[in-house]
N, C-alpha and C positions, 0 to 999 in steps of 0.2 A: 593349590594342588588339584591335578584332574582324581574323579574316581579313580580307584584302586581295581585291577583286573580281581573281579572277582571267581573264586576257585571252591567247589563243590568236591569233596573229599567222603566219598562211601565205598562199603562195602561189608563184607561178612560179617559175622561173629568170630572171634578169633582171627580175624587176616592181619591185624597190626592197623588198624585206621588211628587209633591216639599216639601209636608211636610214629606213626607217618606226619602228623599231627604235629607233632614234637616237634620232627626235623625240620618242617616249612617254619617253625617259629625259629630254629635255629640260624638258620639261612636267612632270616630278617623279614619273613614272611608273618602280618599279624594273624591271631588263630583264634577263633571261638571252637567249642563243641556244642553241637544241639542238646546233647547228653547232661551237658553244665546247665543249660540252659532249662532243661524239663526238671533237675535238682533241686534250682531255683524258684521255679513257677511253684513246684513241691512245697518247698521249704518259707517262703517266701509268700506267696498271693494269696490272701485272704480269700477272693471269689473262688477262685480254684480248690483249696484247701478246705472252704465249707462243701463244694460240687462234693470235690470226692468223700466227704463225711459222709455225708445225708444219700449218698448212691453205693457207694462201695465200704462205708463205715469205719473206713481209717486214710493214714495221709502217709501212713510208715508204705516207704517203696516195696519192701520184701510184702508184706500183704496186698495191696496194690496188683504186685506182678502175682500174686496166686492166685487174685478173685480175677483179673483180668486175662490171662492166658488159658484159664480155664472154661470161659465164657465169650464166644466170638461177640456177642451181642453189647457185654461190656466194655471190652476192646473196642468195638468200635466206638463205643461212648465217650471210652477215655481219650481215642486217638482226636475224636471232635473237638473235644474240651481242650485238650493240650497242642495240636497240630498248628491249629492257625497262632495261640497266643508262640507260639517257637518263630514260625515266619513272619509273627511283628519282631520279636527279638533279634533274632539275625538283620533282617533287612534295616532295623535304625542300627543297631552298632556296623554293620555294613557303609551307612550315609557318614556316621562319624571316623570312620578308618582314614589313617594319613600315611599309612605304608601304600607304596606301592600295589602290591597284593593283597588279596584279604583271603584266608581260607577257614572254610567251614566242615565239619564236620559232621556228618546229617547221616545216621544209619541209613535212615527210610527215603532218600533221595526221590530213589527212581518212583519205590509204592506208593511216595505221596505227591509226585507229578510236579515236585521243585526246581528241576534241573533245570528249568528256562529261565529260573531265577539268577542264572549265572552263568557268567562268559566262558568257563572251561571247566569239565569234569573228569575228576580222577578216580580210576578204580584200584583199589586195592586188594587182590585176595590171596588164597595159601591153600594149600594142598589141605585136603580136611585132614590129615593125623595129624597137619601140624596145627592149625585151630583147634584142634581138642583139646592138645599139650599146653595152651595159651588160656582156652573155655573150658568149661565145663558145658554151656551152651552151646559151642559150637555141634552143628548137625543134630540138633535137638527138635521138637514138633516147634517150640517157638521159631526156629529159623524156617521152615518151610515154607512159611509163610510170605517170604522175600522172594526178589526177583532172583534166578538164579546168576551164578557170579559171570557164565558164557553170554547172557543177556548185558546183563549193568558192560563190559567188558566190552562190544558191541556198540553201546550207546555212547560209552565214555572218549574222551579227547585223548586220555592216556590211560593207562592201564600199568600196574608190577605188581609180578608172584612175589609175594614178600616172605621166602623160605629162604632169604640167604642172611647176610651181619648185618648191621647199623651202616659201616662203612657203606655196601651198595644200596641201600633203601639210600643213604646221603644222597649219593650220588645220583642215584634218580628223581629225587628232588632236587637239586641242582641245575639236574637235566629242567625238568619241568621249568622252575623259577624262570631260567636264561631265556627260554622258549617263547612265555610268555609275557616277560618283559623286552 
């Protein structure tokens, strides 16, 4: 089997990217989340899990996001320590994919300069009251910090307002699959 068209899946907080997520896996498309994958390094990696001990003095996520969103310096700490071990994880389960498609799931696409890692990227977003209704973080100072969705939107292969049913996010996944298969 050749490579799998690889598929880069970002955007907002609250836009729907894991139910977007969802659908490509419905559609018989295989699906990581980077999100799974930072859980894991968490939960999981010794070297990671003593780093963040002995720097940020826990491993529990909700502490984690309080010492790190409140400190750029540590954020950027954490995104070092966790950023690259995320893009060895994608890219071997990437090598072992035997669908067709592979799609990933990556908040930070654009801010950490991955999108060349793959052959098509999707932008997903939603009108902010409707990411609020979905977030609590949606249009929060954490999000500011992201590319805005007119930018990603721009950069992206495809793009959907994800403010309507399941039915049409389907069917623009659909769309997408066909396109790129």
């Amino acid at each position: 089997m050749t490579r799998p068209v690889a598929v880069a899946l970002t955007g907002g907080i609250g836009a729907g990217k894991s139910e977007a997520l969802a659908a490509f896996a419905r559609h018989g498309a295989a699906t990581l989340s980077a999100d799974e994958l930072v859980h894991r390094l968490i939960a999981e990696d010794g070297r990671v899990r003593a780093a963040l001990e002995e720097r940020l003095g826990t491993t529990d996520r909700s502490g984690i996001a309080k010492r790190v969103f409140a400190d750029p310096e540590s954020l950027a700490w954490l995104e070092g320590l966790l950023h690259p071990r995320v893009r060895e994880g994608y890219d071997a389960w990437l090598a072992r994919v035997e669908a067709p498609v592979a799609v990933v799931e990556i908040p930070l696409l654009y801010e950490t300069g991955a999108e060349d890692r793959f052959d098509k990227v999707v932008v997903v977003t939603a009108p902010l009251h409707v990411r609020r209704t979905r977030s609590a973080l949606a249009g929060e100072e954490r999000e500011q910090r992201l590319l805005p969705d007119e930018e990603k939107v721009a950069k992206a292969d495809y793009a959907y307002e994800n403010s309507g049913s399941l039915e049409d996010l389907d069917r623009f996944v659909a769309s997408v699959l066909a396109d790129v298969t």
